[in-house]
N, C-alpha and C positions, 0 to 999 in steps of 0.2 A: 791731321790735315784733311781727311778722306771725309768726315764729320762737318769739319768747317766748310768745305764745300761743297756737302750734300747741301748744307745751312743756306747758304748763296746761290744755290744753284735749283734749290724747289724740293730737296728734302732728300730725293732718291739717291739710290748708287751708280743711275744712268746719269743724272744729273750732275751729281760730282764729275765724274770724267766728263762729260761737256764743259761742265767749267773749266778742270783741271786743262782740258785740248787749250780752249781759247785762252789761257794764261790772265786770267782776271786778277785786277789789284788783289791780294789776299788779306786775310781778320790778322793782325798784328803788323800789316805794312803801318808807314806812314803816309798819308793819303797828301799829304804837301811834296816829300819828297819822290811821291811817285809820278810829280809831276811839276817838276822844275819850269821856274818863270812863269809858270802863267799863272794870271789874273783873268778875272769875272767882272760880268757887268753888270752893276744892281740895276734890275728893273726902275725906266723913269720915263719922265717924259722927255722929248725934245727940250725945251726950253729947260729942264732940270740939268740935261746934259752938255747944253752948251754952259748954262751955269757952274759946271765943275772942269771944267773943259774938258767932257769924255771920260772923265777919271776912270781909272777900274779898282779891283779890290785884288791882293794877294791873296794867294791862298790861305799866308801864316795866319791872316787879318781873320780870317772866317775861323780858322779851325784852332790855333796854338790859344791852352787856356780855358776851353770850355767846351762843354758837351753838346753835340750835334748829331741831329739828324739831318740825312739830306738823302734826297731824291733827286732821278732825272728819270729822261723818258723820248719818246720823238719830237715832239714840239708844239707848243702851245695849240691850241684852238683845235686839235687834235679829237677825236672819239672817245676813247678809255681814257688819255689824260684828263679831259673836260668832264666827264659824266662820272669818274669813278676815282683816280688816282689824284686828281691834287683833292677833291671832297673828302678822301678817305681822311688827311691828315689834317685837312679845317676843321672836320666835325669831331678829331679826337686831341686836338692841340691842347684841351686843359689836362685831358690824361699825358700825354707829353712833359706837360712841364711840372705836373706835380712829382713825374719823375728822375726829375730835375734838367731836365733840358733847357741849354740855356735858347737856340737857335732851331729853326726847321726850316730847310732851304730848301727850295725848289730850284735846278737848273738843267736849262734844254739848250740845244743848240739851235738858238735863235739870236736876234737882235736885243738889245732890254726895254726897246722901246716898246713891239709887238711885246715883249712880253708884261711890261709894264700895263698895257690895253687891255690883256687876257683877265692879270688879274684882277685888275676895277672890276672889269664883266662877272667873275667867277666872286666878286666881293672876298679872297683873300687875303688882301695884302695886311689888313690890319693882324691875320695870322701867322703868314707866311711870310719867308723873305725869298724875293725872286732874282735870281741870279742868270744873264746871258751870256753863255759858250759861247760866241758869236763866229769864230773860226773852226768849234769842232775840239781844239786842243785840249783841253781838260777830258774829253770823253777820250779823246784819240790817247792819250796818256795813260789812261786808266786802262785801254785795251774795252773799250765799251763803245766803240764806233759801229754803225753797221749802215750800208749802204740801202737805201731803201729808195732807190730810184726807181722803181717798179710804181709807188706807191705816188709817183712825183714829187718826192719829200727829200731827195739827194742824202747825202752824210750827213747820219744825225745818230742818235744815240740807242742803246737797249732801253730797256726800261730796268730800273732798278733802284734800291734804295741800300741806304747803311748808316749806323751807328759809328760815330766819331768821340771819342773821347780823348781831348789835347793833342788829334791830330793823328793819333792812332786808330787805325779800322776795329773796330770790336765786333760788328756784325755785317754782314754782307751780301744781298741778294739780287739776283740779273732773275730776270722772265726768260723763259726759251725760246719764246716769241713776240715778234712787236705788239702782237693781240692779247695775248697775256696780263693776266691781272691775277695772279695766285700769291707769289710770296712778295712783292714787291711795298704791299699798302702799309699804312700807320699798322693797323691792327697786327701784324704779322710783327713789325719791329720795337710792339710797345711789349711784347712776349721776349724779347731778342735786349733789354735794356737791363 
């Protein structure tokens, strides 16, 4: 246990116990069950969205069945997310999926349409699939909420990534800080697969 969440928590044995304090989804939850009912919104446009009328996506839909990675963070258009964390994963997606990844999901607690916007800008989407928290639920379930009003950015999420196999957590890693960028990138979880 003490290992697993050094692993999610940035390696050390101070880290572990920070994680272990904040109660983080842990490596062998189920990442569906730990977060009953809710659904995501693929990044789209406006008119994509009135086309499906708003649809969202369940969690089973993303995870049950296939291997995944997935990322979040504070919210699009953001500093580190923009310059460093979603870049980390476009520029290593064919190491990703040569080992055997089926998915690599990006999701912040935004809209999907902003998010939708970011990634045309950031030219991801042909790699990424982008997913909108739009109420916070998915992060707030995970216990990966963190207020960052200070920053004028309200409830929005750590930053963090993880390995998902059929729905099971296998790897797991939060930053300590919203600024943070140590264990959270492709690079760190293409080690972790």
């Amino acid at each position: 246990m003490a290992s697993a969440l050094a692993r999610r928590a940035g390696g050390s044995p101070a880290a572990a116990l920070w994680a272990a304090a904040r109660g983080f989804a842990s490596v062998g939850s189920d990442i569906v069950s730990a977060a009953p009912g809710v659904s995501l919104q693929k990044a789209r446009s406006w008119d994509e969205g009135v086309a499906t009328k708003f649809s969202t996506t369940p969690l089973k839909d993303i995870f049950h069945g296939k291997k995944v990675v997935i990322f979040g963070f504070q919210g699009a258009y953001t500093g580190v997310c923009s310059q460093s964390h979603v870049p980390s994963y476009k520029n290593n997606i064919d190491k990703l999926k040569a080992k055997g990844i089926d998915s690599v999901i990006c999701v912040a607690v935004n809209d999907p349409y902003v998010l939708n916007g970011w990634a045309e800008k950031l030219q991801a989407k042909d790699a990424i699939e982008f997913y909108g928290d739009l109420d916070g639920s998915f992060h707030k379930s995970l216990d990966l909420e963190i207020d960052l009003s200070a920053a004028l950015l309200g409830r929005r999420s750590h930053r963090w990534s993880a390995f998902v196999d059929d729905g099971k957590i296998k790897a797991f890693n939060v930053e300590k800080a919203p600024s943070d960028f140590k264990v959270s990138g492709a690079e760190v979880i293409l080690d972790q697969i």
